[in-house]
C-alpha positions in Angstrom: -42.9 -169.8 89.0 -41.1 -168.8 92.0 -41.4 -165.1 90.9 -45.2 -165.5 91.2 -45.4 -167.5 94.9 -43.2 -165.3 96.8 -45.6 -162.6 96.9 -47.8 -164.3 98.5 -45.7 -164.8 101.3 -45.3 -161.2 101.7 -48.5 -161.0 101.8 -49.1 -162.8 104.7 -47.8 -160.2 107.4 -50.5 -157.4 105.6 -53.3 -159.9 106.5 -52.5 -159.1 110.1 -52.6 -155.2 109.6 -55.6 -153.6 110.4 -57.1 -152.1 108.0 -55.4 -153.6 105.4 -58.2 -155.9 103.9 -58.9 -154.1 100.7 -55.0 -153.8 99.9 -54.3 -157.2 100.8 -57.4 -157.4 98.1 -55.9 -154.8 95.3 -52.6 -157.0 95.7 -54.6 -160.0 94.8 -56.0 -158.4 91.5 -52.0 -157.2 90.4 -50.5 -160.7 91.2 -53.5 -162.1 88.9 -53.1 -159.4 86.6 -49.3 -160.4 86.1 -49.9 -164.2 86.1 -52.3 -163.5 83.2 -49.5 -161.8 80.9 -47.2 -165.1 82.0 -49.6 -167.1 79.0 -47.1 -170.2 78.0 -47.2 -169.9 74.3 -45.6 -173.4 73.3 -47.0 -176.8 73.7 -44.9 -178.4 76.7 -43.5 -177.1 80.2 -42.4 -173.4 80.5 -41.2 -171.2 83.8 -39.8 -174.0 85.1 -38.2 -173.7 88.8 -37.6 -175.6 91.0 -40.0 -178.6 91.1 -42.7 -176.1 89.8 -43.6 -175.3 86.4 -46.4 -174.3 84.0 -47.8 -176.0 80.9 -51.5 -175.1 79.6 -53.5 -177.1 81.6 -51.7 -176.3 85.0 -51.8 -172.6 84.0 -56.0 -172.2 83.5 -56.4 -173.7 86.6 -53.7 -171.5 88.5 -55.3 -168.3 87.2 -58.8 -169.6 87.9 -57.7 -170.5 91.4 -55.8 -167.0 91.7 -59.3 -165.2 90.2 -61.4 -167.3 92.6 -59.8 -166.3 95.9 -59.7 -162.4 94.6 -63.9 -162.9 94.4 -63.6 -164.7 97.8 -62.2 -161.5 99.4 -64.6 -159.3 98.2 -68.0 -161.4 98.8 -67.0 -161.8 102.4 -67.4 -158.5 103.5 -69.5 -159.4 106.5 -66.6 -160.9 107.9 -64.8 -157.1 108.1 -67.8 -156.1 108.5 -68.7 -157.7 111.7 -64.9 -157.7 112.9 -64.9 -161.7 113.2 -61.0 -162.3 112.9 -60.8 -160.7 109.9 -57.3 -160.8 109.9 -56.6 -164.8 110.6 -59.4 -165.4 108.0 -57.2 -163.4 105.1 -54.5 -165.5 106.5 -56.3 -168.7 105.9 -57.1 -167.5 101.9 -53.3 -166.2 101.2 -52.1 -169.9 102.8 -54.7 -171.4 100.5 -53.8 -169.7 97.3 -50.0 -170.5 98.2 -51.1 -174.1 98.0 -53.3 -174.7 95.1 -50.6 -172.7 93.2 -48.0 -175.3 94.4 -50.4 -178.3 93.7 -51.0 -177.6 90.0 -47.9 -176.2 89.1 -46.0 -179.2 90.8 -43.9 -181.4 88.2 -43.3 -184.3 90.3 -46.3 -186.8 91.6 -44.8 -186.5 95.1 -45.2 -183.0 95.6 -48.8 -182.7 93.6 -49.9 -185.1 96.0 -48.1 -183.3 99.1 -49.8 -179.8 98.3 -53.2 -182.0 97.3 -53.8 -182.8 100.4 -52.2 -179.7 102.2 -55.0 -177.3 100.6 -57.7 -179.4 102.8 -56.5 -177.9 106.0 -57.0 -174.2 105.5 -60.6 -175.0 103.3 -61.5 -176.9 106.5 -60.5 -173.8 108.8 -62.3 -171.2 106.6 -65.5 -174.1 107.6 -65.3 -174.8 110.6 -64.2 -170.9 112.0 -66.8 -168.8 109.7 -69.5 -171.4 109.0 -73.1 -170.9 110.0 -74.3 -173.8 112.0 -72.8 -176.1 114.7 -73.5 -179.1 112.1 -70.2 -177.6 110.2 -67.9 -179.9 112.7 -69.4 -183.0 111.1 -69.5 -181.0 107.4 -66.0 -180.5 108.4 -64.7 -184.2 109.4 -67.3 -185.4 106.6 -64.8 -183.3 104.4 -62.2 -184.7 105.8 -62.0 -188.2 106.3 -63.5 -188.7 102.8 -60.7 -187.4 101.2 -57.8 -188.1 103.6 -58.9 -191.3 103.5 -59.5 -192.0 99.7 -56.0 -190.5 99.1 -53.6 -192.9 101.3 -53.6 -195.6 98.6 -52.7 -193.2 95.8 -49.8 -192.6 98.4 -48.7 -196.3 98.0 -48.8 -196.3 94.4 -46.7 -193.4 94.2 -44.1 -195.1 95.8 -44.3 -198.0 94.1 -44.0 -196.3 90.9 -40.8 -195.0 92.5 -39.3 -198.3 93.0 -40.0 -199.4 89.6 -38.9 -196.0 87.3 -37.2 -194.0 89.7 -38.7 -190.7 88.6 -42.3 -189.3 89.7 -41.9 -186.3 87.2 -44.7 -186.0 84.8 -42.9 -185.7 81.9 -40.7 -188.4 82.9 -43.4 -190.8 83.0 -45.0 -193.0 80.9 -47.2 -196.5 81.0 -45.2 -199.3 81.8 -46.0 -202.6 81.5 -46.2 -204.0 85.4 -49.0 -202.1 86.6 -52.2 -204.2 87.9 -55.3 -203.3 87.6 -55.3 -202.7 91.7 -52.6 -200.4 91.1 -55.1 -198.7 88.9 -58.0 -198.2 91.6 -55.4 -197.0 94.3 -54.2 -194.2 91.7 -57.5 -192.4 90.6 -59.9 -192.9 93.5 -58.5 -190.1 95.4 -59.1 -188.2 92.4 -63.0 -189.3 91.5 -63.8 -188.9 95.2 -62.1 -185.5 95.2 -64.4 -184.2 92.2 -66.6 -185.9 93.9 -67.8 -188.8 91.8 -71.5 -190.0 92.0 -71.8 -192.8 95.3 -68.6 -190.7 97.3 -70.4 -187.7 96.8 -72.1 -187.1 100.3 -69.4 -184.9 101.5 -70.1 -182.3 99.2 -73.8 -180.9 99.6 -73.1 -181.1 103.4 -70.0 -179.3 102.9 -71.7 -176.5 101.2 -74.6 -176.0 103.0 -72.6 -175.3 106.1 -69.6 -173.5 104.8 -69.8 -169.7 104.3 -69.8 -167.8 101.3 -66.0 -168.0 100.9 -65.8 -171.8 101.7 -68.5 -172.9 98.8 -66.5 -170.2 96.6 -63.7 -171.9 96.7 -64.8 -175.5 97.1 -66.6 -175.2 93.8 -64.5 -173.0 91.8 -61.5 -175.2 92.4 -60.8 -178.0 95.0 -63.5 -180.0 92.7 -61.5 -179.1 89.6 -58.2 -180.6 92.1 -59.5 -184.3 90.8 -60.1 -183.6 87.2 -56.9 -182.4 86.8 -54.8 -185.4 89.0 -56.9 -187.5 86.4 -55.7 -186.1 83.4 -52.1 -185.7 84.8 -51.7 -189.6 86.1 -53.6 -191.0 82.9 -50.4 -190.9 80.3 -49.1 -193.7 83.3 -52.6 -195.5 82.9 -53.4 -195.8 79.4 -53.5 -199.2 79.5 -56.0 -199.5 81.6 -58.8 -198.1 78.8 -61.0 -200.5 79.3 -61.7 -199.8 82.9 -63.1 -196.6 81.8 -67.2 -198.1 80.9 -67.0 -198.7 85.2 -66.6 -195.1 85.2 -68.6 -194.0 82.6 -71.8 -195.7 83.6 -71.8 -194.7 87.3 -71.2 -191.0 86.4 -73.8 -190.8 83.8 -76.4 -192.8 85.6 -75.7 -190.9 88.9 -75.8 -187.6 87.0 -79.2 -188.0 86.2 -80.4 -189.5 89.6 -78.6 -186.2 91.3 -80.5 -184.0 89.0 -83.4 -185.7 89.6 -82.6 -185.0 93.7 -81.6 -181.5 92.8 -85.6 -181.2 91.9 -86.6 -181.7 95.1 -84.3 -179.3 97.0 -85.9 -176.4 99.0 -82.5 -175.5 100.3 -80.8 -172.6 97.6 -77.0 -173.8 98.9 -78.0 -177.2 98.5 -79.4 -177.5 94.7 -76.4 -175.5 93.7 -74.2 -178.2 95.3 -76.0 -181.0 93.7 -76.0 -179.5 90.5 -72.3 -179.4 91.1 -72.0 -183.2 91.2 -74.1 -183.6 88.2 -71.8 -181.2 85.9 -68.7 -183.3 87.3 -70.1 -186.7 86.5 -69.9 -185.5 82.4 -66.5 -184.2 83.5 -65.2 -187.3 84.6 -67.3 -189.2 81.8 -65.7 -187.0 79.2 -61.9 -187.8 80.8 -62.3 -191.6 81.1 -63.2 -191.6 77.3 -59.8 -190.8 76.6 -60.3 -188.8 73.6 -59.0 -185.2 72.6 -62.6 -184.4 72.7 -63.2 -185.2 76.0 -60.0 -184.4 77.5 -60.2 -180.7 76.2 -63.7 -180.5 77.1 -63.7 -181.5 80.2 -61.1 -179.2 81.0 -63.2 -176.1 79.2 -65.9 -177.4 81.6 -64.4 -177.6 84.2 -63.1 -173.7 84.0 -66.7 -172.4 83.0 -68.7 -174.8 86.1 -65.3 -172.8 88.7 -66.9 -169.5 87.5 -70.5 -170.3 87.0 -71.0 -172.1 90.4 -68.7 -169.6 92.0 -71.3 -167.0 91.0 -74.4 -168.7 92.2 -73.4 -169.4 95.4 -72.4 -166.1 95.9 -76.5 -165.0 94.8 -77.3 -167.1 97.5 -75.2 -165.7 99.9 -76.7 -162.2 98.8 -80.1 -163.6 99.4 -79.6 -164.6 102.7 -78.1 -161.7 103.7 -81.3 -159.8 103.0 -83.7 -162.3 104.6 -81.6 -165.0 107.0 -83.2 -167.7 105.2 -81.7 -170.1 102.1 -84.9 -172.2 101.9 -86.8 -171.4 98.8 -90.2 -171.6 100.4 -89.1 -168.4 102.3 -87.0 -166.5 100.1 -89.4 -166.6 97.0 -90.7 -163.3 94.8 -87.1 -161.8 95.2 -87.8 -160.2 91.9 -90.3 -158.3 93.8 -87.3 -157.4 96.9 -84.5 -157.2 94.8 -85.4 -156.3 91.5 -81.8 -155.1 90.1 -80.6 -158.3 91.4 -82.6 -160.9 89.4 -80.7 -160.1 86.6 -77.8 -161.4 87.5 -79.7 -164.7 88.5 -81.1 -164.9 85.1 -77.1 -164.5 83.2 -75.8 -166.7 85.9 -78.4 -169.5 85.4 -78.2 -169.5 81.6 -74.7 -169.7 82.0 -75.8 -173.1 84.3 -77.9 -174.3 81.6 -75.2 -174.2 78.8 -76.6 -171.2 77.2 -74.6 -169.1 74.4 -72.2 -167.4 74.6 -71.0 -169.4 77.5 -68.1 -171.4 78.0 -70.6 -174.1 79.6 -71.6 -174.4 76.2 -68.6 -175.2 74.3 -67.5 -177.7 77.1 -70.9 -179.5 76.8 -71.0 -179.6 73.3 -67.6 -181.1 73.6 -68.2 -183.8 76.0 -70.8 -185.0 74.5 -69.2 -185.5 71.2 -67.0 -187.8 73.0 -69.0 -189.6 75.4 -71.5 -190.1 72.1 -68.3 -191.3 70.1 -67.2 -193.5 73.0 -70.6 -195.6 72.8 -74.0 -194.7 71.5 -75.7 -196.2 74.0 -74.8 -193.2 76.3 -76.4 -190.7 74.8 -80.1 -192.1 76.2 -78.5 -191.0 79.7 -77.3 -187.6 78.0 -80.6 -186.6 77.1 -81.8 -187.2 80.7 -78.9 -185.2 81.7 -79.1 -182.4 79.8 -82.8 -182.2 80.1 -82.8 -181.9 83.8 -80.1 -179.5 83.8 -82.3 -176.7 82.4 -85.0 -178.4 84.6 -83.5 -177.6 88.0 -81.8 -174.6 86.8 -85.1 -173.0 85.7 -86.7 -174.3 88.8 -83.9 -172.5 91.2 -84.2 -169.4 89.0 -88.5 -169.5 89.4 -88.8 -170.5 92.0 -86.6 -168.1 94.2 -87.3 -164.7 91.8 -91.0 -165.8 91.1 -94.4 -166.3 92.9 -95.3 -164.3 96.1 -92.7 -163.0 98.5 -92.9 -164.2 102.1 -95.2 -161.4 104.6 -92.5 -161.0 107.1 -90.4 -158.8 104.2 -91.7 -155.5 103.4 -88.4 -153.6 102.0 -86.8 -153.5 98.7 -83.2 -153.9 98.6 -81.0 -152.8 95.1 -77.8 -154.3 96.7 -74.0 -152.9 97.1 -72.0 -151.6 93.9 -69.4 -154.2 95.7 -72.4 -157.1 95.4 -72.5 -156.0 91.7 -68.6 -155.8 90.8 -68.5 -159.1 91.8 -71.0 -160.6 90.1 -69.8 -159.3 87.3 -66.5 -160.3 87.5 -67.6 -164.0 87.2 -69.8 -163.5 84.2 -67.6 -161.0 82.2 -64.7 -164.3 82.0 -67.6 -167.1 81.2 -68.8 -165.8 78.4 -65.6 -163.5 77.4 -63.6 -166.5 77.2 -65.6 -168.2 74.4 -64.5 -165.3 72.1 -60.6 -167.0 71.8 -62.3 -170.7 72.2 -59.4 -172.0 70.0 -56.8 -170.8 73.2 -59.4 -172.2 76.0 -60.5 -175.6 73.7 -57.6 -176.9 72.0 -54.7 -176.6 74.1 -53.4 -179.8 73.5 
């Protein structure tokens, strides 16, 4: 593993270069390309090094967060483009990469939790340096505090599984029979706040709305997937806790639909997108605490597809906004009319939202709903709900912003960059490609 983050390092004196953006960019796309031949093709830990190493679950997630911060670099343009520290901002997505790849290739508790947090500080510079508005210093220590906060008692319980097994490697551990049920709370809520779960959830939309293009890129695609996969990594240690799990259940499913039902009522494009966020991670999280090898591998499938898919969308808005300086949907409607070329990409990005084939969206739904119907009838009332107003507020952003009659103060028509399109494309070619080898994405345990 230590052959794939040394690069990085050496790429942090070309960030400085001038000039160098679009290599430091190329570079990205070869170190993906070559992480992507590294497929682990045995059940358990391989490329192991150090206290890093790669099993199936840690190495989706790497080469999403690798793929994620290639798209990063090319949809913030305007950043070169207006010569606004262009080099400390490549800095700030190299250091970022180096520790996301650290956090989910870590073998040892200790260290997953050291990078965890770590990967907060540059996300929070990227917000607070390249954000729109002044509000980003309260988006910013909303971001934060919630986390930072939420994550000190997992800290504890780290070291007091220490004291008791002497080991905090993952494969080392298993459930032992003096954990408490406090114990239990302090070890996952840094997680469910993380994704965010439904009531600790505020710091999200705010975070969004106020980070640029890059910042929601990378929020979405993967510090949200940071939680889902602490959850599935610390649950061998808690599987006797099962029962906990309804708590869990119940408040994501319930909040899911009352966040969809908010999502309706959004004029703000950067703001549905983020609520819809939370409502895809409540079944996430509802499809982990079943405990089944439905839910585990489909809430890892969903959590890949919602990286790319949300990724995607918040770069549309971004595009959007570019053109007209305005993310509210009462100003930035009829853009089918402005940017005809570009409402196609809304419409494949949207269905992909909706859990429409071919998408991997799909095959992660279908999948956590098996379980969560499996787990207890009674939750499939709420998954009706949920999956109805998924499509609702998805075909509502989709109308609502390509539809109707565009606002008098625009007169041009814009057919956006190649660039604008490249990228675009380079989310929705892996979403629905990805579905084609299901068996590699699905069932990896």
């Amino acid at each position: 593993m230590l052959s794939f983050l040394f690069p990085f390092f050496f790429l942090i004196p070309l960030c400085f270069l001038r000039g160098a953006w679009w290599l430091v960019h190329s570079l990205f796309f070869v170190i993906s390309f070559f992480f992507f031949l590294a497929f682990p093709c045995f059940m358990g830990w391989s490329n192991l090094s150090c206290i890093f190493g790669c099993d199936y679950l840690s190495y989706g997630l790497i080469l999403l967060s690798f793929w994620i911060c290639v798209l990063m670099i090319m949809a913030s343009e305007s950043v070169l483009r207006s010569l606004y520290h262009s080099g400390l901002f490549l800095f700030f997505v190299v250091l970022l990469v180096i520790f996301l790849f650290c956090t989910f290739s870590s073998v040892s508790l200790f260290s997953f939790y050291l990078f965890f947090e770590s990967s907060l500080i540059p996300t929070v510079f990227i917000i607070l340096g390249w954000g729109y508005q002044p509000e980003r210093l309260q988006a910013g220590i909303y971001l934060l505090f919630y986390t930072l906060l939420a994550s000190l008692p997992m800290l504890v319980g780290i070291f007091y599984i220490f004291d008791f097994v002497h080991s905090v490697s993952f494969y080392l551990l298993s459930g032992p029979g003096f954990l408490s049920g406090f114990f239990y709370f302090c070890m996952i809520f840094a997680f469910l706040v993380s994704m965010p779960m439904f009531l600790v959830h505020l710091w999200l939309p705010s975070a969004h709305v106020e980070a640029p293009v890059s910042g929601s890129m990378i929020l979405a695609g993967v510090l949200l997937k940071l939680g889902g996969y602490g959850l599935l990594r610390v649950f061998p240690i808690l599987i006797s806790f099962f029962n906990f799990g309804i708590i869990w259940i119940s408040v994501s499913l319930v909040g899911g639909v009352l966040v969809s039902l908010v999502c309706l009522c959004q004029t703000d494009l950067k703001s549905l997108i983020a609520y819809s966020s939370v409502a895809h991670m409540g079944i996430v999280i509802g499809g982990i605490m079943t405990l089944s090898y439905w839910g585990v591998c489909g809430s890892f499938t969903l959590m890949i597809a919602h990286g790319l898919c949300s990724s995607g969308l918040f770069c549309l808005a971004n595009i959007s906004y570019e053109r007209i300086g305005s993310r509210s949907l009462l100003v930035s409607r009829g853009l089918l009319n402005l940017m005809p070329s570009m409402s196609f990409w809304w419409f494949m990005l949207s269905a992909c939202n909706m859990a429409a084939p071919p998408s991997l969206n799909l095959l992660g739904e279908i999948s956590l709903l098996n379980s969560l119907v499996s787990w207890s009838w009674v939750s499939m009332l709420f998954l009706v709900f949920l999956s109805f107003f998924s499509a609702a507020y998805t075909l509502y952003l989709f109308s609502y912003s390509q539809h109707g009659i565009y606002y008098s103060g625009l007169y041009s028509c814009s057919l956006g960059y190649s660039r604008e399109f490249l990228l675009l494309f380079l989310h929705w070619l892996p979403l629905n490609l990805f579905i084609v080898s299901g068996d590699v994405v699905m069932f990896w345990l």
